[in-house]
C-alpha positions in Angstrom: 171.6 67.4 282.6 174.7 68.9 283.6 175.9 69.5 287.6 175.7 73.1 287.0 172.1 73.1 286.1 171.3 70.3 288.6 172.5 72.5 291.1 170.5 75.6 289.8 167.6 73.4 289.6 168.0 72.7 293.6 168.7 76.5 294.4 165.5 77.2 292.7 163.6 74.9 295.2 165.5 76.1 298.3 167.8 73.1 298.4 171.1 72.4 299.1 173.3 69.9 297.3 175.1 68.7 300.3 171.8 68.0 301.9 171.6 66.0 298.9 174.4 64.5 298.8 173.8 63.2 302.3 170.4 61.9 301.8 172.0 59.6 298.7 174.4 58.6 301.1 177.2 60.2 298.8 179.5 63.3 299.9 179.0 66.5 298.0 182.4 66.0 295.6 181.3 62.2 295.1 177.9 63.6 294.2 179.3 65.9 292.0 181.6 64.0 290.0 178.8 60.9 289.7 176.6 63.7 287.8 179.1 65.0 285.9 180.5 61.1 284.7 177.3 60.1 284.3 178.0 57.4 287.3 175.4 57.8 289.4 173.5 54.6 290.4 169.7 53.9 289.4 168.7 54.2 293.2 169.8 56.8 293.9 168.9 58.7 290.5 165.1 58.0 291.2 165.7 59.4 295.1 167.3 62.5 293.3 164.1 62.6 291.2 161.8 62.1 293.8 163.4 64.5 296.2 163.5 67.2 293.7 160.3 66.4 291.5 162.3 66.1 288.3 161.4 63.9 285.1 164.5 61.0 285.0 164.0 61.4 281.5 166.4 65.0 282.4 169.5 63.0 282.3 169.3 60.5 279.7 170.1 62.2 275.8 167.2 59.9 274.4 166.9 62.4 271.0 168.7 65.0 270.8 167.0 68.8 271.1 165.4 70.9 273.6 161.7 69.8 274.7 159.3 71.4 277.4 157.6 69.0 279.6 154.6 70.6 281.4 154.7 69.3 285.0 151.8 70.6 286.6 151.5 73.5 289.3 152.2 76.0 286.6 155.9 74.4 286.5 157.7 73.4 283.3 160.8 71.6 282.7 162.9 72.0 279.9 165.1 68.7 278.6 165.6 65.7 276.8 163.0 63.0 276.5 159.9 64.9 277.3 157.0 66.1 274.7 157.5 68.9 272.4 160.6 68.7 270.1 161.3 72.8 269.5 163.2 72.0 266.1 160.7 70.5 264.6 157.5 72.8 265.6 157.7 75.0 262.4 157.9 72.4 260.1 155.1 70.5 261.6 152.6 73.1 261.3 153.1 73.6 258.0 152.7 70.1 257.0 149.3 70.4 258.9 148.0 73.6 257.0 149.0 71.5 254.0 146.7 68.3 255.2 143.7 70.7 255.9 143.9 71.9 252.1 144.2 68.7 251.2 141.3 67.1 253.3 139.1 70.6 252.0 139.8 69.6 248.4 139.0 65.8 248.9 135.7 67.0 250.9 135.2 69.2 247.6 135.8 66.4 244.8 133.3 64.0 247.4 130.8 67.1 246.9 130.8 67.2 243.1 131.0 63.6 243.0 127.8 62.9 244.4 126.1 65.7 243.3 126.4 64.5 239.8 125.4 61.1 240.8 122.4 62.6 242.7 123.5 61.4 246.3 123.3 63.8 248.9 126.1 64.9 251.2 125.3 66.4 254.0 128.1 67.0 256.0 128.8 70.3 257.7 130.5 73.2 255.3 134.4 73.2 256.4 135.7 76.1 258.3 
């Protein structure tokens, strides 16, 4: 996470930066640049965090994409780190809808099998 949107972030919950700045103990152009270089000490990262209900996960690049985090209250978070990879959505689904036609053929093949070996399978019809 970038200044700029750390800042928007704060707006959007009727903060002010250089209240929080002072509640880190850091002046506004000292909290600034620590965002921006990445310099910020853990403490005061988690009080960041804490103050403005904000996954730490935001400012690490632990894989890279865009993921939605929901947060609870009807809030969601969009960063690095949380559940949802975007990227990869598409290409997940269709590897699902391939493993239901695969698991509907095997259920078939179980069917004939043990129909022609006079065992009984009763399991539920798939959807």
């Amino acid at each position: 996470m970038d200044y700029k949107q750390l800042k928007e972030i704060a707006t959007s919950k009727k903060d002010e930066v250089k209240d929080i700045a002072s509640e880190l103990e850091m002046t506004p152009n000292g909290f600034r640049e620590s965002i921006k270089n990445e310099t910020i000490q853990l403490r005061k990262l988690k009080q960041l965090c804490t103050r403005l209900k904000l996954n730490p996960l935001l400012f690490f690049d632990v894989v890279p994409g865009t993921y939605i985090n929901n947060i609870g209250n009807g809030h969601t978070q969009v960063g690095n780190g949380n559940k949802i990879q975007i990227e990869n959505k598409d290409r997940e689904i269709e590897m699902l809808k391939q493993r239901l036609v695969d698991k509907d053929e095997i259920i078939k093949l179980l069917r004939e099998r043990n129909s022609n070996h006079g065992y009984g399978l009763t399991a539920a019809e798939p959807k």
